[in-house]
C-alpha positions, 0 to 999 in steps of 0.5 A, spaced: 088 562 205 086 558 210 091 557 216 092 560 223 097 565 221 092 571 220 089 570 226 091 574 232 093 570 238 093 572 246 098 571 251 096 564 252 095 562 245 101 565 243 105 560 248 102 554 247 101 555 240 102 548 236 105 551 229 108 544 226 101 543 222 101 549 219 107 550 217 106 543 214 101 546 209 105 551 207 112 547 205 107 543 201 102 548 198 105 556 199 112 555 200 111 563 201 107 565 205 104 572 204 100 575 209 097 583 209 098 586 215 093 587 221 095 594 222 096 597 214 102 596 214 107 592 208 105 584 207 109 580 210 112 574 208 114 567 211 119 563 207 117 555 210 122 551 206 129 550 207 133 552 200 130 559 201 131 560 208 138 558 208 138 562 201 135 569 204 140 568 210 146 568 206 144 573 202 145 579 207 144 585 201 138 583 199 135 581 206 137 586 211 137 585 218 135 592 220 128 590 221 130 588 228 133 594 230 125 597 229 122 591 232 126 588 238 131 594 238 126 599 242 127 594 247 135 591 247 137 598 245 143 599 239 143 593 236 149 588 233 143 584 229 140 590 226 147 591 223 150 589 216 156 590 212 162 593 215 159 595 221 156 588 223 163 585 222 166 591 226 161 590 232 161 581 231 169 582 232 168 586 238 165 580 242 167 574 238 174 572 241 170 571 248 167 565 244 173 562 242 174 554 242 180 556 247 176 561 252 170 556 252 174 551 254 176 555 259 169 557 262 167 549 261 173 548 267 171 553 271 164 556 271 160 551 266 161 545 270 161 548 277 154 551 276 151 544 273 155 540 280 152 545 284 144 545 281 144 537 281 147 537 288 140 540 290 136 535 287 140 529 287 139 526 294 131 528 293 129 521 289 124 527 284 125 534 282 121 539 276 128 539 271 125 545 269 124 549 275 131 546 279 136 546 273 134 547 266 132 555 268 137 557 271 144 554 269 144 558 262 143 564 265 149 563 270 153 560 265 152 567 262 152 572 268 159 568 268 162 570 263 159 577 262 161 578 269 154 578 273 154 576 280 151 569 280 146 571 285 143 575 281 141 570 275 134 569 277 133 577 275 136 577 268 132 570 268 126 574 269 129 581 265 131 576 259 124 573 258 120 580 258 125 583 254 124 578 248 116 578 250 116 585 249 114 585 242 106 582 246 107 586 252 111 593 250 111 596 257 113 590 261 119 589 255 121 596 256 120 597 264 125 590 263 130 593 259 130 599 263 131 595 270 137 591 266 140 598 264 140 601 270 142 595 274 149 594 270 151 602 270 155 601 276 158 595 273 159 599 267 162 604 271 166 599 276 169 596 270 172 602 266 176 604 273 178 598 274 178 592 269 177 585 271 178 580 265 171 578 264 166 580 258 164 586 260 171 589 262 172 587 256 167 591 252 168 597 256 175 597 253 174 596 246 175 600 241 173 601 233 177 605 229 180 608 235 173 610 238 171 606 244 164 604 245 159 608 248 155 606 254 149 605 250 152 600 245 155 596 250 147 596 254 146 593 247 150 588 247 149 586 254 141 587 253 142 582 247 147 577 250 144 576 256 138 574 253 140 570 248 145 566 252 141 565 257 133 564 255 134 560 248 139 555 251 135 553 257 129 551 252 132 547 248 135 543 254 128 542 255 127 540 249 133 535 249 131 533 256 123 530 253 126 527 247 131 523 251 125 522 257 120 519 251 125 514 248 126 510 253 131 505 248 135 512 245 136 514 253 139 508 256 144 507 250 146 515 251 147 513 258 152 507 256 155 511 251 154 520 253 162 521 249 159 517 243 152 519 243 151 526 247 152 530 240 148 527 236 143 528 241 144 534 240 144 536 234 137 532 232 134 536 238 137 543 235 133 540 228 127 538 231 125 542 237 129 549 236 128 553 242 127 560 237 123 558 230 124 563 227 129 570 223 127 577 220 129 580 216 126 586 211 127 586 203 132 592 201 130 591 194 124 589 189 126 582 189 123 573 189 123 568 193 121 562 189 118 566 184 113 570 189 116 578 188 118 581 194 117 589 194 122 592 198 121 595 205 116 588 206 119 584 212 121 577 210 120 572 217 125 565 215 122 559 219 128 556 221 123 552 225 119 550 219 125 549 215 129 544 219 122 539 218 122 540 210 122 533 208 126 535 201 131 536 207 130 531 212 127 524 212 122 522 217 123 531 219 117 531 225 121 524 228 126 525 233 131 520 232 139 518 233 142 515 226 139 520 222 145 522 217 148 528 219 145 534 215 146 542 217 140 545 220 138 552 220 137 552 229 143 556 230 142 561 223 147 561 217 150 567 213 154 573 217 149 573 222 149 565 224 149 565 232 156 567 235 154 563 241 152 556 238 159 554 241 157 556 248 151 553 248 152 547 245 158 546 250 153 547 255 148 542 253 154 537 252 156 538 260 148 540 262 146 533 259 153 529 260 152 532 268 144 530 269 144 523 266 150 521 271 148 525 278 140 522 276 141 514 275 134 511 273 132 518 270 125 518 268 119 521 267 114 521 273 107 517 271 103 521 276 105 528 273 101 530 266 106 528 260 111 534 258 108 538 252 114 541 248 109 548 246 110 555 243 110 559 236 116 563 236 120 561 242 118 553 244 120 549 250 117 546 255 114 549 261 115 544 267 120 536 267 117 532 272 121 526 273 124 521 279 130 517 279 133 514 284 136 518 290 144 519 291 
């Protein structure tokens, strides 16, 4: 088979990888992708079209989530995605309620929209700024050290944790070294919260309990190893990626200008299918079992292309193309089935007021013709690394 799945890349290839041609071929030639293992192991296989994606998600049985506890477990500790049945809907229960509708709004009037004023206030009067480097990168990460209940001067050190612990898989030491650096800094917090609650997330999980049991430190560090990642890295990326659609549609970015309230969720929606910031899911076959008429044996890892799936033209029309107007379809960026991502509300509301702020504070935003064009780059995790633009001073 000839695609660059079974060439094995470095660092940099894996972060600037381009990854849609490839899974092109595979929609229209393999549908599923099986590839041997370089290390001995079972064959892996990688499902590219959107019916079978969105079928091995649903069917948690057959498609077990306990692989992520053997592969991005060693970093983030006891691990909800790892979890199926009883104990996954147990554990999703404990944390569920801090994403409500109800509470959201709460974090919307109080942290969600203070930290975006306060980013762009830094940079509205300069006339120029790197989106990446002075608002997209930082803001998710606050928004969730908020509500867990990390100090906000602190963020730019989950940032950096957050990265290297979902790297780990590249770059085992530096995952592991991260993943001890988050564990030892939230100890004290832990602590502090178990003498004294204060009404945030992490007193919260201190607190709860499980058929009668309270959680053990080590679960709760899982947690928040997760939470903070996921809270935190995946929604600055796919604001990037929102930011470069509007930026190169110049047309689409001044009627979303005229109109955020009408347009911004559409905005949103397009760039989650487009451009997701995390392209794909694992799971490991519980049993012998097909995908599309190709046999899966048991105990062989099944990788779901959300990122693939989302551009299947049996799905969407026109998929590679971002565009407003496109009938209103589910996508695959936020998962299906009991493990669909219980912050989708969250970082959806974060994008909406991130969005809504920055086209407001920032008239006349624009690309800066004298910087290189933004490259939305990466295989499993994709965003942009740098937004050069100018607009006009406040």
């Amino acid at each position: 088979m000839d695609t660059p799945y079974v060439q094995p890349m470095s660092e940099q290839e894996w972060h600037e990888f381009q990854p849609y041609a490839m899974w092109a071929h595979g929609r229209e030639h393999d549908q599923v992708i099986a590839l041997d293992s370089l290390g001995g192991g079972p064959t892996s296989y990688h499902v590219t079209r959107y019916a079978d994606a969105e079928h091995v998600l649903r069917d948690w049985e057959t498609f077990s989530s306990s692989i992520n506890g053997e592969v991005i477990g060693q970093y983030m500790g006891d691990l909800i995605l790892a979890m199926n049945g009883k104990e996954h809907r147990q554990y999703r229960n404990l944390v569920a309620h801090a994403f409500r509708a109800s509470v959201l709004d709460r974090w919307d009037r109080t942290l969600v929209v203070p930290v975006i004023e306060g980013l762009l206030d830094d940079i509205a009067p300069l006339g120029h700024a790197d989106l990446v480097a002075s608002i997209t990168s930082q803001y998710p990460v606050q928004v969730i050290c908020g509500i867990v209940g990390v100090p906000l001067a602190d963020h730019a050190r989950f940032a950096q944790w957050a990265e290297e612990i979902n790297m780990g898989p590249l770059h085992h030491e530096r995952g592991l070294a991260a993943s001890r650096a988050m564990r030892d800094y939230l100890e004290p917090l832990v602590a502090a919260r178990r003498a004294e609650p204060t009404g945030d997330l992490l007193s919260e999980l201190v607190h709860a309990e499980i058929d009668g049991e309270r959680l053990t430190d080590e679960k709760i560090y899982g947690f928040l190893r997760l939470l903070l990642p996921a809270g935190a890295e995946t929604t600055f990326r796919v604001m990037g990626n929102a930011l470069v659609a509007l930026l190169t549609h110049p047309d689409d970015l001044a009627r979303v200008v005229a109109d955020p309230d009408g347009l911004l969720p559409e905005v949103i929606e397009e760039t989650l299918r487009w451009e997701t910031s995390v392209t794909m899911v694992s799971r490991v076959a519980a049993v012998d079992t097909e995908i599309a008429g190709c046999p899966i044996p048991a105990g062989c890892p099944v990788n779901v292309l959300t990122g693939s799936s989302d551009r299947d033209l049996d799905r969407f029309d026109d998929a590679d193309e971002w565009k407003l107007g496109r009938p209103q379809q589910h996508h695959l960026a936020f998962g299906t089935g009991p493990h669909q991502c219980l912050g989708m509300h969250l970082a959806r509301l974060e994008l909406r007021a991130g969005l809504a702020a920055i086209l407001c504070r920032l008239p006349n935003l624009r690309l800066d013709p004298d910087a290189p064009p933004p490259v939305i780059q990466g295989y499993a995790f994709r965003g942009p690394d740098t937004l050069p633009v100018l607009f006009d001073p406040a």
